[in-house]
N, C-alpha and C positions, 0 to 999 in steps of 0.2 A: 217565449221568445217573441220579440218584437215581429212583426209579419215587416218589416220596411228590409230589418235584417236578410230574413229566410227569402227574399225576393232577390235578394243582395247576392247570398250563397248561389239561386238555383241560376244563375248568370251563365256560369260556365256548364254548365251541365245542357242546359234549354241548349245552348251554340251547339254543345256536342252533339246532341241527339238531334238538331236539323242538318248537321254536315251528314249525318248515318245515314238519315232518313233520302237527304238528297243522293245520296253515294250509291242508294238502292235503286233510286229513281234512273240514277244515270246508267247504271248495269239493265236496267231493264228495260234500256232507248225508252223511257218518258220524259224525261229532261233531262238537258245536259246542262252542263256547270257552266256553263256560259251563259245561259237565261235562268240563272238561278240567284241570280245576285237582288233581286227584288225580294225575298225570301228575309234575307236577312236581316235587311233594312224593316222589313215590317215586325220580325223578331225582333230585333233594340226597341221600334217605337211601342211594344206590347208590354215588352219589360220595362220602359220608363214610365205609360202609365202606371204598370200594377205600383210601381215604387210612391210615384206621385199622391197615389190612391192611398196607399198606407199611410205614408207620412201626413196627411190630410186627416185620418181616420183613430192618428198614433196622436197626432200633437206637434209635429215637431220633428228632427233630427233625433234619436237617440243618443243617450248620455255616455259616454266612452266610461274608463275605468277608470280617467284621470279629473281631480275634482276639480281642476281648471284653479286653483288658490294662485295666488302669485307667489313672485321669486323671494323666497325668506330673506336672501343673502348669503355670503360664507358660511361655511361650518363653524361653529365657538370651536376654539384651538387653534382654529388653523392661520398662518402668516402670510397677506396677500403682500404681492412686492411689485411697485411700480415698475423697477428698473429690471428689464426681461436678463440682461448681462449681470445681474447681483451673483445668480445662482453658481455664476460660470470660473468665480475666485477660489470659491470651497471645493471646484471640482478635481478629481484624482487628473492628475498629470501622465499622460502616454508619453513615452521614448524617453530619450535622453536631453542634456539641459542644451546644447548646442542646436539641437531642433529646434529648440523654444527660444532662443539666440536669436537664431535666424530666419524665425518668424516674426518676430520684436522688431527687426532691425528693418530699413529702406528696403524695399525690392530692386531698385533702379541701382547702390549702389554695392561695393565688397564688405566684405570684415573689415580687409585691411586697408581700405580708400584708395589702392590701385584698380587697374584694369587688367582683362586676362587676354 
């Protein structure tokens, strides 16, 4: 395993075991959590060298799972369509035809060109 990784993982771990360590501290009147804030700041900058230090020692970033190739294109078979509304003529029809009437038709105006 990469060491840039395994520094990566013990992140959360290093946090948890100085909030314990501190927590013990506090229960035991030697510090209280309110002067403890300098603790943690020095825990990030410990964990950014060790990270620094690997990667230094690694090469580099490590290579993910993905080979980074570009985008091939479409699937073969498959039918791209400019028009997003193509899809929406083939589609099944909900209710009745008077719905679809009356959705056709002006909003502003009747079926029958009076007023109600």
């Amino acid at each position: 395993m990469n060491h840039y990784i395994m520094i990566r993982r013990l992140r959360g771990p290093a946090y948890l075991l100085l909030v314990g360590a501190l927590a013990l501290l506090n229960e035991a009147d030697i510090l209280s959590w309110g002067k403890s804030w300098p603790f943690f700041l020095i825990l990030a900058g410990v964990l950014l060298l060790a990270e620094r230090a690997a990667l230094a020692a690694g090469g580099g970033y490590p290579q993910g799972p993905y080979t980074g190739q570009p985008y091939a294109g479409p699937i073969a078979g498959t039918r791209q369509s400019s028009n997003l509304g193509a899809n929406l003529e083939n589609a099944p029809q909900a209710g009745n035809s008077a719905s679809v009437q009356a959705f056709e038709q002006d909003p502003g105006k009747e079926p029958e060109g009076g007023q109600s």
